[in-house]
C-alpha positions in Angstrom: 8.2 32.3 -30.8 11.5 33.6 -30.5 13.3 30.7 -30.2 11.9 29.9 -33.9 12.6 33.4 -34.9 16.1 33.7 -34.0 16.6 30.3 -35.3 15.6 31.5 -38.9 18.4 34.3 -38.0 21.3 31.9 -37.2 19.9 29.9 -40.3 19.7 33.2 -42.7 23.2 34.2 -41.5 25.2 30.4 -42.0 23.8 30.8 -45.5 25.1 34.1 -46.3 28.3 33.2 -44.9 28.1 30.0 -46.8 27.4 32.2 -50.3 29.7 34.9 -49.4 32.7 33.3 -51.3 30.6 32.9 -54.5 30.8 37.0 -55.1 34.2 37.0 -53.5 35.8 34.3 -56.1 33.5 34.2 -58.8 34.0 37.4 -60.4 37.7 36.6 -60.3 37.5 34.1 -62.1 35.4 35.0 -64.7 38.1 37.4 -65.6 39.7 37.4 -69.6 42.9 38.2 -68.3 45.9 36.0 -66.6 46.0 37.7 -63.3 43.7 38.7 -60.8 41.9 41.3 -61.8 38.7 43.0 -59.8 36.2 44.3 -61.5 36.8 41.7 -64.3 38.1 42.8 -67.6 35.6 40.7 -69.8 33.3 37.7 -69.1 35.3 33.9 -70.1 34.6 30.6 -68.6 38.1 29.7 -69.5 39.6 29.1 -66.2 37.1 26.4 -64.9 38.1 24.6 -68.1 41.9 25.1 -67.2 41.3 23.6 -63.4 40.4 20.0 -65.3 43.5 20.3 -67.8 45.9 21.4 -65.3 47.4 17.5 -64.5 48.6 18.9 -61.1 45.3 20.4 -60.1 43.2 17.4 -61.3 45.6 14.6 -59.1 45.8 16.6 -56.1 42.2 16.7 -56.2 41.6 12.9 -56.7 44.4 12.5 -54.3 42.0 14.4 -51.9 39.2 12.9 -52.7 40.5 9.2 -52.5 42.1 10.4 -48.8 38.6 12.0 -47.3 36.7 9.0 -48.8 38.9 6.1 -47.5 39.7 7.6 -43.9 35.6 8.7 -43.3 34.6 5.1 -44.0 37.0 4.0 -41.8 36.5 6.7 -39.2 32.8 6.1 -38.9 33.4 2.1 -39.5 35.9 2.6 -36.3 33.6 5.1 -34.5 30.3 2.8 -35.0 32.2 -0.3 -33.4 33.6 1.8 -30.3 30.1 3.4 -29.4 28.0 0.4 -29.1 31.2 -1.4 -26.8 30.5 2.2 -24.7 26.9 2.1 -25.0 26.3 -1.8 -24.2 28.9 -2.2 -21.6 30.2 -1.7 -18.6 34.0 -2.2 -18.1 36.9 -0.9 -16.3 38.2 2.1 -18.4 34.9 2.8 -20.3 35.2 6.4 -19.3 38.9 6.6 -20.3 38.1 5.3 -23.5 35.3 7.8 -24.5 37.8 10.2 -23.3 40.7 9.0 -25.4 38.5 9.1 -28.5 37.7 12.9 -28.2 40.9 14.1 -26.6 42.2 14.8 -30.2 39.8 18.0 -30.8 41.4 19.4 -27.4 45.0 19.3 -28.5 46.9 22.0 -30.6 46.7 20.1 -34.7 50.6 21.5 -34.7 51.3 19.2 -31.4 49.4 16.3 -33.4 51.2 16.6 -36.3 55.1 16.7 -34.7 53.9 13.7 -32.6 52.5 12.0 -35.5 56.0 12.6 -37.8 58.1 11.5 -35.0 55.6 8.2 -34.8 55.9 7.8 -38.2 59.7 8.0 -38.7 60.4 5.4 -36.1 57.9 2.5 -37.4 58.8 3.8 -41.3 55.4 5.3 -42.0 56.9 8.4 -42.6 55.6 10.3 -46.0 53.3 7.4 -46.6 49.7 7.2 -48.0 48.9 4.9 -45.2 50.1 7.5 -42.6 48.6 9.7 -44.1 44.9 8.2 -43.4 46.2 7.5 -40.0 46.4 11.2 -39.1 43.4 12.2 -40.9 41.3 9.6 -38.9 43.0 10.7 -35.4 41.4 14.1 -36.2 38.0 13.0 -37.3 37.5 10.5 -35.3 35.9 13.1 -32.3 33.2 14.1 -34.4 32.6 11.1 -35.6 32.8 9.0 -32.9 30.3 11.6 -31.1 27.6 11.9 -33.7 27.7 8.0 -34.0 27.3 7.6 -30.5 24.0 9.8 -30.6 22.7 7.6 -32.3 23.2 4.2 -30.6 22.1 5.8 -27.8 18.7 6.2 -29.2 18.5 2.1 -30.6 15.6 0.2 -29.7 16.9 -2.6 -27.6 13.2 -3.7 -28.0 13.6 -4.5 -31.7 16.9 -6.2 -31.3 15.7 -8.7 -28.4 12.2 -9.2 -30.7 13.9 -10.2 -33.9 16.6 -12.5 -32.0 13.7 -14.4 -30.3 12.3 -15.3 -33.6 15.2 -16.4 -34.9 17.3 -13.6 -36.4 21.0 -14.0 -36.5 23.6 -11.3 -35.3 24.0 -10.3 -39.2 20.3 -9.9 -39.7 19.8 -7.9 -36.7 22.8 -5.7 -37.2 21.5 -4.9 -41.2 17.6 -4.8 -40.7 17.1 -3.9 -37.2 20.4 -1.4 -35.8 21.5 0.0 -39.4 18.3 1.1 -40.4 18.0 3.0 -36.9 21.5 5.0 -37.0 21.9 5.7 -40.6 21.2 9.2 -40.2 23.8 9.6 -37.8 26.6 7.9 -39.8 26.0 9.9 -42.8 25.9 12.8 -40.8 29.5 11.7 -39.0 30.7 10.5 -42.8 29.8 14.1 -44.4 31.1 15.5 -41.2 34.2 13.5 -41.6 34.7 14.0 -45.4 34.5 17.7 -45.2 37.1 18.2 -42.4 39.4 15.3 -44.1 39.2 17.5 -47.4 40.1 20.8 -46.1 42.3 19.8 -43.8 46.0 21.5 -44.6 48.3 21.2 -41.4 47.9 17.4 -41.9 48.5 16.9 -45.4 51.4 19.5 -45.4 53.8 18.2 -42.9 53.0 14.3 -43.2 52.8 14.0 -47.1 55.7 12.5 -49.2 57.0 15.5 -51.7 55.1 14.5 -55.1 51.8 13.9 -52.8 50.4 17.1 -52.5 46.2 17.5 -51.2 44.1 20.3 -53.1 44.2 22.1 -50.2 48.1 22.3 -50.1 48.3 22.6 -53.5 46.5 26.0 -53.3 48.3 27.0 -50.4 51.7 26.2 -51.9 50.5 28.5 -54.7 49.5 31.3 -53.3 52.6 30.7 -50.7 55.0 31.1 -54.1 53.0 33.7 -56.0 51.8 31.8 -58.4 48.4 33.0 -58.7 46.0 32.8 -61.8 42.0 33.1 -61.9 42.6 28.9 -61.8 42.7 29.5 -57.9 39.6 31.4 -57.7 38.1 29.4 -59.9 38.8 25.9 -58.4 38.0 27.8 -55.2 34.5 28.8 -56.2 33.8 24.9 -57.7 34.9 23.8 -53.9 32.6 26.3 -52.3 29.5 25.0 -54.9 30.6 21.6 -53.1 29.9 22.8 -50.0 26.8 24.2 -50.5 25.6 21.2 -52.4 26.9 18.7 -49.7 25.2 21.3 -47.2 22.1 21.0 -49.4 22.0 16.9 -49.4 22.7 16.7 -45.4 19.6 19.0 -44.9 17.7 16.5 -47.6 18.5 13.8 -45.7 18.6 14.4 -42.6 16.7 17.8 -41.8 19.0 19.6 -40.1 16.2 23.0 -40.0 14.0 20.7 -38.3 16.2 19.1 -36.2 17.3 22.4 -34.5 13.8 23.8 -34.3 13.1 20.7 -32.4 15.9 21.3 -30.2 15.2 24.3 -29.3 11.8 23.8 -29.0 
């Protein structure tokens, strides 16, 4: 009873935190004027048009966008193939491995980054795209390779041997028997992935060539320089909304509520 009770708590208080920037931002933004201004002095939906003609605001964004989507595919692509080798087999180093693949969470993201720059310069990868998705898959790849790994864990070696012995190939037991098994857990890692790619900042800011700028350095550069108008808030509030929707969608799919009552049930 009180697990379930307190469970309700911690789930009340995540969404209030999760909400808490809509009445921090959103009045901002709504402001008529061209600075920040709290209370706001009138009611205008200008500045959410401005964050979509603002050419700077609108490519860092896709630039963002592009990076989360392209290193979470490969993150979960990379994280999917190492967990069943870890799960399936036994091998000399199948400790250090597992080890190796979540050691990135333990170390400082500034040690990562100087490491990573140093890398970069001697192979020529240095203010690349391509290095770019590098570092933001050496990051991810802990939580992905985690949640993935939760979920071979739980496969059905039953199914697998059933539809090989009437005749399956590898291809039709890897796309109708294991995917259908573990698809919750790699959209969970992908989301997971995606989010932390997105916000990221340390990554972005040191390892990005000079006209490659993330949203997230982009804001920080310009609240860094002073250049703040009710844009920031309001691009800021529109990224909070896609939180909470994203948040929305993973409990949709994957029931996260129910998921924890069961755990700590």
């Amino acid at each position: 009873m009180w697990g379930r009770f307190g469970l309700k708590i911690y789930i009340y208080i995540m969404l209030f935190l999760m909400l808490l920037p809509f009445f921090i931002v959103l009045p901002v933004s709504l402001t008529k004027t061209s600075y920040l201004a709290f209370p706001p002095q009138g009611i205008t939906l200008k500045w959410f048009i401005v964050c979509f003609q603002d050419r700077i605001l609108v490519e860092s964004l896709i630039l963002s966008l592009k990076l989360a989507a392209i290193s979470s595919a490969l993150v979960v692509t990379i994280a999917l193939m190492a967990g069943m080798v870890i799960e399936r087999n036994q091998f000399r180093g199948k400790i250090f491995l597992e080890t190796f693949l979540t050691s990135p969470r333990i170390v400082p993201v500034i040690i990562l980054v100087i490491g990573l720059l140093i890398f970069y310069y001697s192979i020529g990868l240095a203010e690349s795209f391509t290095g770019l998705v590098f570092s933001h898959l050496v990051i991810t790849i802990p939580f992905a390779f985690r949640t993935v790994l939760a979920s071979v864990v739980t496969l059905d070696v039953q199914l697998e041997w059933a539809a090989k012995t009437l005749g399956a190939n590898w291809f039709a037991v890897f796309f109708r028997i294991i995917l259908p098994q573990i698809k919750t857990g790699m959209i969970a890692a992908f989301l997971f992935s995606f989010i932390s790619s997105f916000n990221n900042v340390t990554m972005a800011l040191f390892l990005s060539a000079p006209g490659q700028r993330t949203l997230p350095v982009e804001l920080f550069n310009r609240l860094h320089i002073g250049g703040i108008t009710p844009t920031t808030p309001a691009i800021s509030f529109l990224l909070a909304l896609m939180g909470v929707i994203l948040f929305i969608v993973l409990d949709r799919t994957l029931g996260i509520y129910k998921y924890l009552a069961g755990a700590k049930g």
